[in-house]
FILUM-778074 format. One record per residue: x, y, z of N, C-alpha, C, O, CB in turn. Coordinates in Angstrom, 2 decimals, decimal comma, padded with zeros to 5 digits. Last residue first. Glycine has a CB too. Layout:
// residues N
X_Y_Z_X_Y_Z_X_Y_Z_X_Y_Z_X_Y_Z .
...
This chain:
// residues 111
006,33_004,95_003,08_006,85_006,45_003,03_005,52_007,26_002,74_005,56_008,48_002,63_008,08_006,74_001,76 .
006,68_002,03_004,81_005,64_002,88_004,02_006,16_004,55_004,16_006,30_005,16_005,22_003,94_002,60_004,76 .
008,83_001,03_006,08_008,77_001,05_004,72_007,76_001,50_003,81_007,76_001,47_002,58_008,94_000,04_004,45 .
008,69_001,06_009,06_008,65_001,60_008,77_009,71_002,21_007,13_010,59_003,06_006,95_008,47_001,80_009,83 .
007,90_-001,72_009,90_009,62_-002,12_009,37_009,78_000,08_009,12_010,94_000,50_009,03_009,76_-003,73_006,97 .
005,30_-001,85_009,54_005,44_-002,05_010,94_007,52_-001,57_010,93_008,16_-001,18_011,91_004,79_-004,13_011,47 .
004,46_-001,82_006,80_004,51_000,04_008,17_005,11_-000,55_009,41_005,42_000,22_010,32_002,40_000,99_008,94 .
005,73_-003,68_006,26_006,42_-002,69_005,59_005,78_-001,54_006,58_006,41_-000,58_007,05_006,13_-002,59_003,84 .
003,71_-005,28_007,78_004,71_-005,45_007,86_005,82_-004,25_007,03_006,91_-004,18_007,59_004,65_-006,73_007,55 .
001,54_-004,49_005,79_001,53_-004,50_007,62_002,86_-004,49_007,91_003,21_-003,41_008,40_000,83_-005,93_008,50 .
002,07_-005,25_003,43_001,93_-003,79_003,86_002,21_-003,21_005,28_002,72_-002,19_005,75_000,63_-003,46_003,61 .
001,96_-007,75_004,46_003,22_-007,42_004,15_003,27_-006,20_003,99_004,34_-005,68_004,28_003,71_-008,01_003,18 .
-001,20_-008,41_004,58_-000,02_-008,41_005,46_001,65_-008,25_005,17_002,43_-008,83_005,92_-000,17_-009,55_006,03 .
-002,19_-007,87_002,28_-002,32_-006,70_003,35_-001,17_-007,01_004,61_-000,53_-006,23_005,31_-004,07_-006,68_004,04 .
-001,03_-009,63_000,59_-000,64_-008,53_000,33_-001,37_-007,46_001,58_-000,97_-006,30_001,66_-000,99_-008,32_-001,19 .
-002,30_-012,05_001,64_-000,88_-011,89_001,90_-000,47_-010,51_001,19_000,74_-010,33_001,31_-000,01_-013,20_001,32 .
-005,40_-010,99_001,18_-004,42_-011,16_002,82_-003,19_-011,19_002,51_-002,59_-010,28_003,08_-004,59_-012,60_003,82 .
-005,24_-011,18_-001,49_-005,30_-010,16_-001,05_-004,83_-010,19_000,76_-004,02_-009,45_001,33_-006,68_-009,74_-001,50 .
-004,38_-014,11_-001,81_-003,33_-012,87_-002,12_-003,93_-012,17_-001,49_-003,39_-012,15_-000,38_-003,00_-012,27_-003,50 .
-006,87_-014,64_-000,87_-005,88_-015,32_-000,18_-004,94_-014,20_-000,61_-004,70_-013,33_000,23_-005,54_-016,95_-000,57 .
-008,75_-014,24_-003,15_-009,04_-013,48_-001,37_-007,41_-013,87_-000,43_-007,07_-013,26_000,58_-010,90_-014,68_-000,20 .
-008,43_-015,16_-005,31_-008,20_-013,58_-004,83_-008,07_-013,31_-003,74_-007,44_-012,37_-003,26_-009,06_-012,72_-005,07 .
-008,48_-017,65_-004,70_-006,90_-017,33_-004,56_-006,79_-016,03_-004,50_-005,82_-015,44_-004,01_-005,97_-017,80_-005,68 .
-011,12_-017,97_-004,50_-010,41_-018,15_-003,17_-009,13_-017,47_-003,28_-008,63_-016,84_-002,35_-010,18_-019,66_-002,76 .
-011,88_-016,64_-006,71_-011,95_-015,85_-006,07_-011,62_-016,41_-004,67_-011,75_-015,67_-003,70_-013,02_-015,28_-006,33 .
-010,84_-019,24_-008,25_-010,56_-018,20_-008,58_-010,84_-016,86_-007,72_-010,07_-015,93_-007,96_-011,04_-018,26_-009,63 .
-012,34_-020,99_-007,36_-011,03_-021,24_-007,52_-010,50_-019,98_-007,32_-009,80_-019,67_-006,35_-010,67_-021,87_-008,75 .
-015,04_-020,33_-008,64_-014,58_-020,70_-007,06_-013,43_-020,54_-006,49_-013,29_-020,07_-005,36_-014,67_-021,89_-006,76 .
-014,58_-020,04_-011,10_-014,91_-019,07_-010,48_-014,35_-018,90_-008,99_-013,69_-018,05_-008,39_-016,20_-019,10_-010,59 .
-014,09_-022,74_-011,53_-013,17_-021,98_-012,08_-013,05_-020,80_-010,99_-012,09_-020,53_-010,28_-013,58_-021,57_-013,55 .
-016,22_-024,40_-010,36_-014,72_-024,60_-009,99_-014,13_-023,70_-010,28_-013,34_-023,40_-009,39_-014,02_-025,57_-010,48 .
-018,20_-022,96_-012,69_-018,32_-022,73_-011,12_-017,07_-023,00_-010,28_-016,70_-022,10_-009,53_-019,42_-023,67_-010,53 .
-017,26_-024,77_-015,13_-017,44_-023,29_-014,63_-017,52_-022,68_-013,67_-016,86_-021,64_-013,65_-018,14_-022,86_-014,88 .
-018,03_-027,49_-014,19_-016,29_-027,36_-014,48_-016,12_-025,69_-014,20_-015,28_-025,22_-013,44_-015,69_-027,87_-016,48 .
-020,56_-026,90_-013,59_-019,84_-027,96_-012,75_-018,33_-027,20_-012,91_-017,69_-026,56_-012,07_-019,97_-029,78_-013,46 .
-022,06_-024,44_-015,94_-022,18_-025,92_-015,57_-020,65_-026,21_-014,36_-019,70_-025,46_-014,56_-022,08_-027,02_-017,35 .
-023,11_-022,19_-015,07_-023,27_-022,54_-016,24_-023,08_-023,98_-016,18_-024,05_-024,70_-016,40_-022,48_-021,85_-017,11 .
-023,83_-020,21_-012,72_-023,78_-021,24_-012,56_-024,28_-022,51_-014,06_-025,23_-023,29_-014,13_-024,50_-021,13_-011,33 .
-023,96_-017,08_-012,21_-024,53_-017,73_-013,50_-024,85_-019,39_-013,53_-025,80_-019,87_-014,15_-023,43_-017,43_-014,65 .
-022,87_-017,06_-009,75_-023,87_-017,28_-009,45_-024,74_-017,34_-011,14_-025,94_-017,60_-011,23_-024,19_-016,23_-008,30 .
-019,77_-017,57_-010,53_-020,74_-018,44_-009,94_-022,06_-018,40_-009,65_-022,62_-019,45_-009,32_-020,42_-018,67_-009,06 .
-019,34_-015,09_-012,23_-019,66_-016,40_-012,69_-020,34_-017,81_-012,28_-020,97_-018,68_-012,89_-018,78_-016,64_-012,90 .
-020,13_-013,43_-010,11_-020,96_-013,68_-011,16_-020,78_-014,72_-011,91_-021,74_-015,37_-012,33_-021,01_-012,78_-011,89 .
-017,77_-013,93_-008,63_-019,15_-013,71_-008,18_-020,12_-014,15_-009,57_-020,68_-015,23_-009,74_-019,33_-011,98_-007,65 .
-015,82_-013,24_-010,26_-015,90_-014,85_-009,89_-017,50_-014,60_-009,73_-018,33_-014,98_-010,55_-014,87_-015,58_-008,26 .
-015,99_-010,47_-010,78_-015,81_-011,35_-011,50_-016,44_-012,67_-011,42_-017,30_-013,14_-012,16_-014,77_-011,39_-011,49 .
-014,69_-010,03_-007,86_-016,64_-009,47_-008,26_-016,89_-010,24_-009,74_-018,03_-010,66_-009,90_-016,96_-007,10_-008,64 .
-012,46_-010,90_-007,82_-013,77_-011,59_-006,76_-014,75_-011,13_-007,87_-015,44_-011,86_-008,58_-014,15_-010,78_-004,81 .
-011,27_-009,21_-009,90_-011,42_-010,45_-009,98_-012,44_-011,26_-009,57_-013,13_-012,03_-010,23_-010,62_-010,81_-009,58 .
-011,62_-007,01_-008,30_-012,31_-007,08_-009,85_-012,46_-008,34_-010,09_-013,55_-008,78_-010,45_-011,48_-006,48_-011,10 .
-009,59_-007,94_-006,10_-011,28_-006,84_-006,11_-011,77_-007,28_-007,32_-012,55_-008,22_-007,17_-011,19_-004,77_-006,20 .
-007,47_-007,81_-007,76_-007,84_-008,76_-007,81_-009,25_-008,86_-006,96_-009,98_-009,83_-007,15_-006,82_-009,47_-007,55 .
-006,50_-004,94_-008,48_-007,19_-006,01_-009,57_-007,89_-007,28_-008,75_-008,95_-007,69_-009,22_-005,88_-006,70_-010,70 .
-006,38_-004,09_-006,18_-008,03_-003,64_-006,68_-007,78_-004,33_-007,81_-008,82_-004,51_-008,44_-008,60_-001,85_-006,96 .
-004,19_-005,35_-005,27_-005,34_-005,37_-004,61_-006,44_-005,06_-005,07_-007,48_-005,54_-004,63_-005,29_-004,81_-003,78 .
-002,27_-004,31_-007,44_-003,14_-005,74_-007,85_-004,05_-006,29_-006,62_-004,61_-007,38_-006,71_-001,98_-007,11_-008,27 .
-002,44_-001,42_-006,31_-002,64_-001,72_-007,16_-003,06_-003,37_-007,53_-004,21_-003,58_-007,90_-001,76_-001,17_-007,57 .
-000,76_-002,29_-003,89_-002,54_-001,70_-003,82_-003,07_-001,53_-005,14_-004,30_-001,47_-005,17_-002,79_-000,06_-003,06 .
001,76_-003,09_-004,68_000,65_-004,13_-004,06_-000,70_-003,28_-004,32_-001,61_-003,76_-005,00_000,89_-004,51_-002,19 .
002,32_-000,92_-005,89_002,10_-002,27_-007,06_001,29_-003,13_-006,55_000,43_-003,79_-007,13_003,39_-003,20_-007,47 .
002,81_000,95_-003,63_001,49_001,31_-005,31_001,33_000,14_-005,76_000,18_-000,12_-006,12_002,08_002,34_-006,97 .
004,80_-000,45_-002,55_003,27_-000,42_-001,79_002,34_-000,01_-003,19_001,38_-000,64_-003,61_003,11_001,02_-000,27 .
006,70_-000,18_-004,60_006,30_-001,40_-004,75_005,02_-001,66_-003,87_004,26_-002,61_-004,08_007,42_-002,26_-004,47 .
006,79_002,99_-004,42_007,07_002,23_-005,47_006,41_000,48_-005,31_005,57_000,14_-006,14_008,73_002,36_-005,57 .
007,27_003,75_-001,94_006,45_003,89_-002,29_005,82_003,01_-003,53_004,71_002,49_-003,60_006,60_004,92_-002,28 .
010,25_001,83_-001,65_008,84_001,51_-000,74_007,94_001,95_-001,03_007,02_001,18_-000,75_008,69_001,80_000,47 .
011,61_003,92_-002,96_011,99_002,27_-003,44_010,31_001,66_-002,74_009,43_001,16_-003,43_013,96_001,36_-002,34 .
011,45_006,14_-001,55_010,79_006,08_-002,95_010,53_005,07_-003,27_009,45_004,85_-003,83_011,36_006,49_-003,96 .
012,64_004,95_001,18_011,16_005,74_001,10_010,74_005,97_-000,53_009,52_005,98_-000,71_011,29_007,44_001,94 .
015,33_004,94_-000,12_014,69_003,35_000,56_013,13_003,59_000,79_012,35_002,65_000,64_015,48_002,84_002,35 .
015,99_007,22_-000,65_015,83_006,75_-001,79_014,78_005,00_-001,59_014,05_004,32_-002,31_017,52_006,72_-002,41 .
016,00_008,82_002,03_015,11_009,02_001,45_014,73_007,97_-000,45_013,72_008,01_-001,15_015,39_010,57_001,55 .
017,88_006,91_002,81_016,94_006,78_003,40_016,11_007,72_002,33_015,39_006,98_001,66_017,10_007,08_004,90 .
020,26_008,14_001,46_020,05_006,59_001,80_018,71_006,04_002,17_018,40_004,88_001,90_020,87_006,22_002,94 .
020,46_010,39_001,85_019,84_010,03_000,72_019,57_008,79_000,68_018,72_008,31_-000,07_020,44_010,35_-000,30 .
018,53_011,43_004,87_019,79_011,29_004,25_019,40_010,64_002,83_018,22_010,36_002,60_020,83_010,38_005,17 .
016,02_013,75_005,84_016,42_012,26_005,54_017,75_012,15_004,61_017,85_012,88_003,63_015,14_011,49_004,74 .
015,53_015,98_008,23_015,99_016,04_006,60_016,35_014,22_006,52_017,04_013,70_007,40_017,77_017,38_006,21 .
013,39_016,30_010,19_014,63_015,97_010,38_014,39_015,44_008,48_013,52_014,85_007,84_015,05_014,73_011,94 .
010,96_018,46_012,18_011,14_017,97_011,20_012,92_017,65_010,91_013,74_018,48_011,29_010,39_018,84_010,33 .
010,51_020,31_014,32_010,01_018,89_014,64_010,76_017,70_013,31_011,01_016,51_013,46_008,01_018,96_014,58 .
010,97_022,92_013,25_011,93_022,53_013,69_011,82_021,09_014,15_012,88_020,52_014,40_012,26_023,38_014,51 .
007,59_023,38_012,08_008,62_023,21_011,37_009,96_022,41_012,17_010,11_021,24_011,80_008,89_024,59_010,88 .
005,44_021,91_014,51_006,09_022,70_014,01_007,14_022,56_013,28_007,86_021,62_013,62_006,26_023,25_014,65 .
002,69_019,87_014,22_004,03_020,14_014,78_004,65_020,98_013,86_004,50_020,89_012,65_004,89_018,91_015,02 .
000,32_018,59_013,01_000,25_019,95_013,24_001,83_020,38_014,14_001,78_021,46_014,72_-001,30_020,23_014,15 .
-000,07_016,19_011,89_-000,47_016,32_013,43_-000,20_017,54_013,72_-000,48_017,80_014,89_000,24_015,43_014,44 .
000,21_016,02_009,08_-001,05_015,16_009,56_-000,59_015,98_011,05_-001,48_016,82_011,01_-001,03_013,01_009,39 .
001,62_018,92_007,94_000,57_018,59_007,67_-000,52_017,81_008,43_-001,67_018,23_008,61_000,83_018,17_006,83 .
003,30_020,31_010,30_003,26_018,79_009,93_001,85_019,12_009,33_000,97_019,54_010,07_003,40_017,47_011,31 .
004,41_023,63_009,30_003,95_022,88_010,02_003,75_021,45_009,26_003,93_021,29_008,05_002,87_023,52_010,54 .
006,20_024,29_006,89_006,27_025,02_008,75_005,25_024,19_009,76_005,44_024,20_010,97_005,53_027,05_008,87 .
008,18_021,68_005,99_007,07_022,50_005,50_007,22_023,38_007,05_008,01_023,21_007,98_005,36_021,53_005,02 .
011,61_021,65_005,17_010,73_021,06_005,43_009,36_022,37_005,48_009,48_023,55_005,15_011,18_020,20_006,69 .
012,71_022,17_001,00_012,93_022,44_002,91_011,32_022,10_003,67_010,22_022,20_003,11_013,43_024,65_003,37 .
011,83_020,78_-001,01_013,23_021,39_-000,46_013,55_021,84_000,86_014,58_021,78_001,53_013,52_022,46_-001,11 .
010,34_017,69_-000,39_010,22_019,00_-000,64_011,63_020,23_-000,84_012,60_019,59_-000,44_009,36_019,29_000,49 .
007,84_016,24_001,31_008,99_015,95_000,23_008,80_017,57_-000,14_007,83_018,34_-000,18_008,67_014,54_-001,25 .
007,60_014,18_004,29_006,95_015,60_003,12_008,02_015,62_002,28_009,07_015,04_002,55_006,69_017,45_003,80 .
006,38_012,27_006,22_006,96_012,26_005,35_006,93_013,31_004,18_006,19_013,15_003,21_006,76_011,28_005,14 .
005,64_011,26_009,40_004,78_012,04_008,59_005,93_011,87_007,43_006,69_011,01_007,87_004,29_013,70_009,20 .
005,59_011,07_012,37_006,44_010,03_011,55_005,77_010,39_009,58_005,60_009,48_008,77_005,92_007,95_012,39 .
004,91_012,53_014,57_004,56_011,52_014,13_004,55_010,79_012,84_003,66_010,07_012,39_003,79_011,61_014,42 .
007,54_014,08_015,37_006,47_013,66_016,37_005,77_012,40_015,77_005,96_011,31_016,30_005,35_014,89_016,65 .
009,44_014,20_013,63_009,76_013,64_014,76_008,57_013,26_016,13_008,61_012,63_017,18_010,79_014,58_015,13 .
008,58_014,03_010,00_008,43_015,09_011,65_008,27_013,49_012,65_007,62_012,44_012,59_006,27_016,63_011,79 .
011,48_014,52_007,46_010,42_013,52_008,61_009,88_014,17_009,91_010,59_014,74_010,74_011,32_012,16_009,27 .
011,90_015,04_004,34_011,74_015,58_005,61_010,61_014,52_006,72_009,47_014,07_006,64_011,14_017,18_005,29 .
013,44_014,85_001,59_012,57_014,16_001,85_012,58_014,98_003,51_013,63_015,58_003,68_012,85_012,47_001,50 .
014,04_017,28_-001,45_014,74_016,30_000,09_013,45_015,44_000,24_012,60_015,29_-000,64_015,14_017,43_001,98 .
014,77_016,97_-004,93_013,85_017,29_-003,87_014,20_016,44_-002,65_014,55_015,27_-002,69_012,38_017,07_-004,31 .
């Protein structure tokens, strides 16, 4: 299956031949440019590891809401550190994983 790019706004359809119109902005079939394999394999390689980040983004979602409760059980001193601990470093990955997403649309590596 090719990969197809519309030249207006950067859209990505997969397919054997491109679609007749851009799904997101509505441009016409001929707007669209076939991706070489080089490029369409560097757009799978990128879907591939954006799923893994947004994926341990909602683990570590689970995590916070996790911590949450442990801290507000507030069982003793050493338990609460844990929690604490534990939903700072969620929140911290989760920024360094939104910013490298940022950076993969900015590198245009989000396919």
């Amino acid at each position: 299956m090719s990969k197809w790019q519309c030249g207006v706004c950067g859209y990505i359809f997969d397919g054997d031949e491109a679609p007749e119109k851009c799904p997101k902005c509505g441009a016409p079939k001929e707007k669209f440019q076939k991706l070489d394999d080089d490029t369409a394999a560097k757009v799978e390689r990128s879907r591939y590891t954006n799923n893994l980040h947004m994926e341990l983004l909602t683990l570590l979602e689970k995590a916070k809401e996790v911590s949450e409760k442990g801290i507000e059980d507030e069982l003793d001193p050493p338990c609460v550190q844990i929690f604490e601990a534990t939903k700072a470093f969620a929140t911290d990955i989760q920024q360094r994983i939104k910013a490298e997403i940022k950076g993969h649309i900015s590198k245009n590596k989000w396919g």
